[in-house]
C-alpha positions as a printed NumPy array, in Angstrom:
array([[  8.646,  -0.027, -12.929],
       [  6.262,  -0.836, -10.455],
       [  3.772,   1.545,  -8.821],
       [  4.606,   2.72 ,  -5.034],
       [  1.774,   0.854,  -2.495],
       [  0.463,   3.002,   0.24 ],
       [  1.829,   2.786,   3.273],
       [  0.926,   0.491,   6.081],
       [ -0.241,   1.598,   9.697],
       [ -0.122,  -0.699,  12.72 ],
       [ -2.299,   0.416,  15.136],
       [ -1.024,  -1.718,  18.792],
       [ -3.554,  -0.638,  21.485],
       [ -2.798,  -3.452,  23.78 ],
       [  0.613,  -4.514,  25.852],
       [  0.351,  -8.649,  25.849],
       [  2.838, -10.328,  24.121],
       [  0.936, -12.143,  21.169],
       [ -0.323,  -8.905,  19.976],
       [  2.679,  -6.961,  20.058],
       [  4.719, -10.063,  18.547],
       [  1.802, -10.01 ,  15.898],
       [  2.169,  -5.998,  15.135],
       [  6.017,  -7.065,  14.653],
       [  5.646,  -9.669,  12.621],
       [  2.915,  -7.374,  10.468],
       [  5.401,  -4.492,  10.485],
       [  8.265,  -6.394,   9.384],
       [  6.744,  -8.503,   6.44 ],
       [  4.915,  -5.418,   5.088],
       [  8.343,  -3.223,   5.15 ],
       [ 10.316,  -6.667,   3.366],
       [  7.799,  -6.442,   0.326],
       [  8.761,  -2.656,   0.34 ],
       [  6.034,  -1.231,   1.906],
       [  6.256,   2.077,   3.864],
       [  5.02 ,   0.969,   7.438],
       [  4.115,   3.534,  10.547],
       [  3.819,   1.515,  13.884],
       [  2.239,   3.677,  16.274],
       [  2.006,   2.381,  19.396],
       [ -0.541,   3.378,  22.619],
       [ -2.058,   2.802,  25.793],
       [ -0.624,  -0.825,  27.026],
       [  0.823,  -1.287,  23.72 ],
       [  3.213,   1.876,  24.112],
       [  5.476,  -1.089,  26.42 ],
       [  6.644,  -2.532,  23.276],
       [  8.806,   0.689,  22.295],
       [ 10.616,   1.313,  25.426],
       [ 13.679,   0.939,  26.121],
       [ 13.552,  -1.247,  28.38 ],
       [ 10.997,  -3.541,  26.7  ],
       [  9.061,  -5.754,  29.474],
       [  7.827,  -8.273,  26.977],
       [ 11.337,  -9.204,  26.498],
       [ 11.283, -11.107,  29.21 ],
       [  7.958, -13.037,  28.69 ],
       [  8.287, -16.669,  29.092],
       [  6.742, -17.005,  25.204],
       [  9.854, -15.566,  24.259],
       [ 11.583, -18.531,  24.896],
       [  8.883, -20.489,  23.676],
       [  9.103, -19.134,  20.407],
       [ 12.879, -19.525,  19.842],
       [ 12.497, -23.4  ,  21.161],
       [ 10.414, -23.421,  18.039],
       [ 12.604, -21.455,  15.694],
       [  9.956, -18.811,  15.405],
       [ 11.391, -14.932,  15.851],
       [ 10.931, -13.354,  19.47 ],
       [ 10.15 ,  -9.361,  20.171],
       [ 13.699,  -8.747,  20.244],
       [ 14.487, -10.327,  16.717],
       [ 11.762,  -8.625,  15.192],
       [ 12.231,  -4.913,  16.696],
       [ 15.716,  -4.982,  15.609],
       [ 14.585,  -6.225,  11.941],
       [ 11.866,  -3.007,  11.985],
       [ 14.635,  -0.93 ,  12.81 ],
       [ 16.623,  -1.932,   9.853],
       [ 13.633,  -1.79 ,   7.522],
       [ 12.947,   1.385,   7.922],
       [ 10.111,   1.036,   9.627],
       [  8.665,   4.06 ,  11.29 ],
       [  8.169,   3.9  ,  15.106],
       [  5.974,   6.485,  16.941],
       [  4.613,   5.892,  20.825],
       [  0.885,   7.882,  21.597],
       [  1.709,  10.927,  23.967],
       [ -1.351,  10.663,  25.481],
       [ -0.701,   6.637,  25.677],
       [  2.061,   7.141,  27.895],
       [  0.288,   9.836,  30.413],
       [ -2.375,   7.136,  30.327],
       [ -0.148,   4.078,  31.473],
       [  2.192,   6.687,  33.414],
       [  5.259,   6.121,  31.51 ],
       [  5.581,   9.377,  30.39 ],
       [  9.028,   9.59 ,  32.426],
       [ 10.175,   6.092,  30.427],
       [ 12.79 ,   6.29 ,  28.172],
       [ 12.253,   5.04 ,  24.406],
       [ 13.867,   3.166,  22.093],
       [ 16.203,   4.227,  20.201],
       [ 15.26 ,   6.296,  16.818],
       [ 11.526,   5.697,  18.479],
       [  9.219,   9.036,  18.298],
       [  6.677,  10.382,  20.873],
       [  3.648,  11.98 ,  18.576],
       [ -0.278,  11.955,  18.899],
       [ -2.379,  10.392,  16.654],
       [ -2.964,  13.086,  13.825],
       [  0.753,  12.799,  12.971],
       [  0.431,   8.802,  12.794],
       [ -2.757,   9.576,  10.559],
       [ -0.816,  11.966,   8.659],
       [  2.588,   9.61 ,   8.511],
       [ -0.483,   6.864,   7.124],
       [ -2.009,   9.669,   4.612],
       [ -4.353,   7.617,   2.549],
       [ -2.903,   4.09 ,   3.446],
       [ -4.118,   1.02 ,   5.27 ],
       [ -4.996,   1.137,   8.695],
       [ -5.1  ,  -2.218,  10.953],
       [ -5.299,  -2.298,  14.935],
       [ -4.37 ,  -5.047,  16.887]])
C-alpha cells in the first residue's frame, strides 16, 4: 500500500490567463496522481472561480485548442471532477469588488487560515 502524499496548495494571486491556465494545469495533474489539492484563489486571481469566468473568453483560449492544448474551461471542469478543492479569498473579492459576483459552482468563499488549514503541513506554491 502506498503512503498518502500531503496535499497540494495552489496559491493564484494574479487574474491573466497564463497563470490561471498554469494553476489549472498544476491543480489537475497533482489531483490525477492522487494528490489532495486546495486551489485558493485571491485578489485578480479570484476571476478564475466565478461564474461567469472572464478568461473564458481570452483570445489564448482559442489559441490553445488550435494547438490541441486544454483551455480554462477544459481544465476547471476536470478539477471539478477530481476532487479538487476550490476556495476564493474573502478579502480578495472586497479587494477587486466582486464581492456581489456569483461563484462557481461547489466553489467556497474562505480566508486564508482555512486554505492554510485545508493545506495542513503540505506544499505550498503561488503563481
Amino acid at each position: 500500500m502506498s503512503e498518502k502524499r500531503p496535499p497540494l496548495g495552489i496559491l493564484l494571486l494574479d487574474g491573466g490567463h497564463e497563470r490561471a491556465h498554469y494553476a489549472l494545469v498544476m491543480a489537475s495533474g497533482a489531483a490525477a496522481l492522487g494528490r489532495d489539492v486546495v486551489l485558493f484563489a485571491t485578489n485578480g486571481g479570484c476571476r478564475l472561480l466565478l461564474a461567469d469566468c472572464p478568461l473564458l473568453q481570452d483570445p489564448r483560449e482559442a489559441h490553445l485548442a488550435a494547438r490541441g492544448v486544454a483551455g480554462i474551461g477544459t481544465l476547471l471542469s476536470a478539477i471539478s471532477a477530481l476532487g479538487v478543492q476550490r476556495m476564493v479569498c474573502e478579502a480578495g473579492l472586497k479587494a477587486e469588488d466582486l464581492g456581489a459576483a456569483p461563484l462557481a459552482p461547489g466553489v467556497e468563499r474562505a480566508g486564508v487560515a482555512s486554505f492554510l488549514a485545508a493545506v495542513g503541513a503540505g506544499q505550498i506554491v503561488s503563481l
